[in-house]
Phi, psi and omega in degrees: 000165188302323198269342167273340175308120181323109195271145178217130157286131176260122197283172208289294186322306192300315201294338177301275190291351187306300191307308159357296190053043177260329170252142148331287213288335171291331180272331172291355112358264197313316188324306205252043173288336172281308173324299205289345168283349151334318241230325183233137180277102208250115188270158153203158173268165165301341170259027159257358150296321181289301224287315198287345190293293174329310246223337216263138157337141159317311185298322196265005205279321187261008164273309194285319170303326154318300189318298214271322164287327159312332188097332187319324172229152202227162196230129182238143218239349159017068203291142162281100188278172193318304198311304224266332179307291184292333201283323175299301167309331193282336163301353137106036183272101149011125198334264183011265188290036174279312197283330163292303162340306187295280217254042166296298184314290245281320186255039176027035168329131174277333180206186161249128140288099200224169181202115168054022164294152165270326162318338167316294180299330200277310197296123176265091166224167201254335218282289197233177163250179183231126169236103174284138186256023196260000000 
């Protein structure tokens, strides 16, 4: 059932070039995100919706609102609490990647989907995996 699927965060960056169509594996990533919501609970927080908002083409705006109205990614509006917020920092993790990290736990990820954090090699934590696509 829907409630046992495994959650993936999809990080800001990766939905950005998904949308892109700048890396292969993100946009066939993007292409089959409805297939694959079959199969996985695929998240984002508000601000990696804003970010991705920020940063995406115009032309590409109503495809990523498509996602989000289907349900294919689903946006959860949550406040990150403070603790989990310091715990990532004191790990010496980058803005960003604090808040994805905070709030990856916080929403019991199994994995992040990212493209080119560096926090990837660095962060040791048991909470998700990180599957880079770089």
């Amino acid at each position: 059932s829907m409630l046992n699927n495994p959650i993936i965060v999809l990080d800001s960056n990766e939905l950005i070039l998904s949308l892109k169509g700048s890396n292969p594996y993100s946009k066939s990533l993007i292409d089959n995100l409805s297939t694959l919501n079959e199969i996985y609970d695929f998240r984002i927080n508000d601000g990696i919706f804003q970010e991705v908002i920020r940063n995406i083409p115009h032309y590409t705006k109503e495809k990523f609102g498509k996602l989000l109205n289907i349900g294919a990614i689903k946006k959860q509006d949550f406040s990150i609490d403070k603790n989990l917020i310091s715990k990532y920092k004191n790990l010496g993790l980058k803005k960003g990647d604090i808040v994805i990290a905070a709030y990856a736990e916080l929403c019991k990820a199994n994995f992040i989907i990212s493209e080119n954090r560096h926090f990837l090699q660095e962060l040791k934590t048991r909470k998700f995996k990180i599957v880079n696509t770089n």
